[in-house]
C-alpha positions as CSV (number, residue, x, y, z in Angstrom):
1,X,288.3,-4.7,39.7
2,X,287.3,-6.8,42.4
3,X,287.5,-6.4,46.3
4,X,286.7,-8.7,49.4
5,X,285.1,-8.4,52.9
6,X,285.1,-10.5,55.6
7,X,282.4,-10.0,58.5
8,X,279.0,-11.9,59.8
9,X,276.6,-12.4,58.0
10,X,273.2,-11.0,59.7
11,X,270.4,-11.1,56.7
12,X,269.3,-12.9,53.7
13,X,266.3,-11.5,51.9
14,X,263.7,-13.9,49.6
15,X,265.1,-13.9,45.8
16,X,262.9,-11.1,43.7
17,X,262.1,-11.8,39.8
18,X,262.6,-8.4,38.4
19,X,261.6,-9.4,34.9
20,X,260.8,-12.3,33.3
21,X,264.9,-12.9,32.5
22,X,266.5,-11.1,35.4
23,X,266.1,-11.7,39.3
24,X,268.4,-10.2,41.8
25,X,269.0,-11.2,45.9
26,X,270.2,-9.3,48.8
27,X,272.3,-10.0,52.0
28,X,274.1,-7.7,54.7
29,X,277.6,-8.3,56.0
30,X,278.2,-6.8,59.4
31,X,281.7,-5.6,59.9
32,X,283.1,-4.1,62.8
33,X,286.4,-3.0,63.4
34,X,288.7,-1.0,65.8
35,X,289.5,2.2,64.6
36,X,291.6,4.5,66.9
37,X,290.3,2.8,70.2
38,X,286.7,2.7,69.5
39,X,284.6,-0.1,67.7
40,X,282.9,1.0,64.7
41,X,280.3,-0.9,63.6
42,X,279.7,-1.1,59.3
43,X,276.6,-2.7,57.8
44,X,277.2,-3.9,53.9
45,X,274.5,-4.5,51.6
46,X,275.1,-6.8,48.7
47,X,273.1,-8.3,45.9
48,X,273.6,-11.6,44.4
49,X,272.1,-11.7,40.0
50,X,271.2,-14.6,38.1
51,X,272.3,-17.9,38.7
52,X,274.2,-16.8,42.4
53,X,271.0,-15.8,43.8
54,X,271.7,-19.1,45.7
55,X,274.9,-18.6,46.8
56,X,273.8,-17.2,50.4
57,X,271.7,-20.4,51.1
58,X,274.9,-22.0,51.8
59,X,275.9,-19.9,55.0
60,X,274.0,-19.3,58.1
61,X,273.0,-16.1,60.3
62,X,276.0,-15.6,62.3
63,X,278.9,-17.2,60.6
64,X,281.9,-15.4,59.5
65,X,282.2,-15.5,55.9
66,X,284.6,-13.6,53.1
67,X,282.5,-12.2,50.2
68,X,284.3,-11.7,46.4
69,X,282.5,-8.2,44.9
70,X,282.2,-6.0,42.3
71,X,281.2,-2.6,42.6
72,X,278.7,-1.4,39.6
73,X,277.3,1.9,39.4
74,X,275.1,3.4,37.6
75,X,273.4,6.9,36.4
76,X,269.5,7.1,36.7
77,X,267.1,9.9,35.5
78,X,263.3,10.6,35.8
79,X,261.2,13.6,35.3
80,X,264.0,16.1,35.1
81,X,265.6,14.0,38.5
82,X,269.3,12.5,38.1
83,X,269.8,9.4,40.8
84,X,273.1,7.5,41.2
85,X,272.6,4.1,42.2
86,X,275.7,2.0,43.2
87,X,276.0,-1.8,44.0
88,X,277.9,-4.4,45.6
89,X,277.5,-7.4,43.3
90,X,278.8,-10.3,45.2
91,X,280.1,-13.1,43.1
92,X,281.5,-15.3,45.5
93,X,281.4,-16.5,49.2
94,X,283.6,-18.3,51.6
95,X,283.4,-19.7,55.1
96,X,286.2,-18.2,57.4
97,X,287.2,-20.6,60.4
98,X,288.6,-17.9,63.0
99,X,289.7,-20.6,65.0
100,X,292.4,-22.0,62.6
101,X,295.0,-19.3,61.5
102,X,296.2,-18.9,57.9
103,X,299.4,-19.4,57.4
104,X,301.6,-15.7,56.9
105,X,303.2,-15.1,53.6
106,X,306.3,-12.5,54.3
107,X,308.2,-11.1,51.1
108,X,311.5,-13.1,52.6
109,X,309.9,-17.0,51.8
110,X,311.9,-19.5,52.7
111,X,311.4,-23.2,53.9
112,X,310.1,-23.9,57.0
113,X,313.2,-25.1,59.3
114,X,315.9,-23.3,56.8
115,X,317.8,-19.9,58.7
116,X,317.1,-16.9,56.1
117,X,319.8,-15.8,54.7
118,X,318.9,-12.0,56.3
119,X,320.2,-14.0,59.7
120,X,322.7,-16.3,58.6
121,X,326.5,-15.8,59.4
122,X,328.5,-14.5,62.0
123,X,326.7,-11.6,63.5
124,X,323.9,-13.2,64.8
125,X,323.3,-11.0,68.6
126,X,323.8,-13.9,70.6
């Protein structure tokens, strides 16, 4: 299953070679939204693998963008010690221009200019 986020994006770490086959990369998403009359603040970390390590190169500090993820888990054990480790693994990013609205689906579609049929007829209120 996949989710999305969209926030500013405040960091980019260095890619890290892990081995000699697998390298990972990290960036933070802030998001901050208004919940009940206060703004709440959220920092998200994610990690890019493989051949998207680059995909963060592409956006700068500050813009608004919408990141594709994945959440992995995973179970972890050493000496006796059980650790659960969970990721974000982003797969995809998108700019988001805040200036230019996106264009509202509603379940009742109908051509732009066309009356929907929920108002047509006779007992329209005025």
């Amino acid at each position: 299953m996949s989710y999305e986020l969209t926030g500013k994006l405040i960091a980019k770490s260095d890619t890290v070679q892990r081995t000699a086959t697998f390298k990972t990369r990290e960036f933070v998403i802030e998001k901050t939204e208004d919940i009940g009359g206060r703004l709440i603040t959220n920092y998200a970390k994610f990690q890019c693998v493989q051949d998207k390590t680059s995909m963060p190169d592409r956006f700068s500090i500050g813009e608004t963008v919408k990141v594709h993820f994945n959440i992995k888990g995973s179970k972890w054990e050493k000496n006796g010690q059980v650790n659960y480790i969970t990721n974000l693994d982003a797969w995809r990013m998108e700019t988001i221009n805040l200036q230019q609205e996106e264009p509202v689906t509603t379940a009742n579609d109908y051509t732009p200019g066309e009356i929907p049929s929920s108002v047509a007829g006779d007992d329209l209120p005025f």
